[in-house]
N, C-alpha and C positions, 0 to 999 in steps of 0.2 A: 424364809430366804436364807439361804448356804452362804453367808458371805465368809470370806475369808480375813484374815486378819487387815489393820488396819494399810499395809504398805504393797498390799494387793488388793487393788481397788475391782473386783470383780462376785457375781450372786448369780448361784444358781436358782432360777423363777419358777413359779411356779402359780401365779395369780396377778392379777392385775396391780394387786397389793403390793407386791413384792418389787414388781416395778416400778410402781410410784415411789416407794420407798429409797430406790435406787437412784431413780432419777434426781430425787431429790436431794440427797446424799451429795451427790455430783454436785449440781448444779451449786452448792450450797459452798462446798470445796472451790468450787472458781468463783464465788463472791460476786453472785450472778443475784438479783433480786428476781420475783416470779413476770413480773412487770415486763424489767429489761429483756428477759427471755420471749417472754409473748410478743414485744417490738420488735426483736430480731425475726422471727418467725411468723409474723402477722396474723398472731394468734391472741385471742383473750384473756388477761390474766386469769380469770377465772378458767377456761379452760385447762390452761398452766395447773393450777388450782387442782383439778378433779383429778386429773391425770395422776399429780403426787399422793391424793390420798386415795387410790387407789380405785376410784369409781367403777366397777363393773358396765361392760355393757356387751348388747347380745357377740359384735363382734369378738370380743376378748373372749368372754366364756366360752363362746363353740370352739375359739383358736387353740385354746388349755385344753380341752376335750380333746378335738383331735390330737395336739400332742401326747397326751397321757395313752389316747387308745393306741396311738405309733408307736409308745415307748422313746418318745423322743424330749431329750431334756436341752431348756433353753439356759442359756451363759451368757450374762451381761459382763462386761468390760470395757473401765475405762480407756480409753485408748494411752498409749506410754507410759503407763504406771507399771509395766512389769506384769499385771497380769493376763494378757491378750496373746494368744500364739504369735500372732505378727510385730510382735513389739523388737 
């Protein structure tokens, strides 16, 4: 993961990995426990769970595949931290 320094909250991806990592990142920054985020989203903490540490699965893999074969690179961003085009 491409992240950029600490006051640009934004990572070039590249695996499912690299997403969890990010996500986690955030969430972790708003002082979110894995729990409260799965009650907001009526989701399992454990799901919450897998997600951050990056669980592969078939969907993700073929998505990173096709991207790679496009040539096309994914960009997370925080939203208002300056590093989003739209900010």
């Amino acid at each position: 993961m491409d992240e950029q320094n600490s006051t640009t909250r934004w990572a070039r991806v590249r695996s499912a990995r690299d997403i969890g990592r990010f996500m986690r990142q955030a969430r972790r920054r708003r002082g979110t426990s894995q729990a409260a985020l799965a009650d907001e989203l009526g989701l399992t903490r454990q799901y919450v769970s897998e997600v951050e540490s990056g669980v592969d699965n078939l969907y993700i893999t073929r998505l990173f595949e096709m991207f790679d074969e496009l040539g096309i690179d994914v960009r997370l961003a925080e939203r208002g931290t300056g590093g989003g085009d739209d900010d």
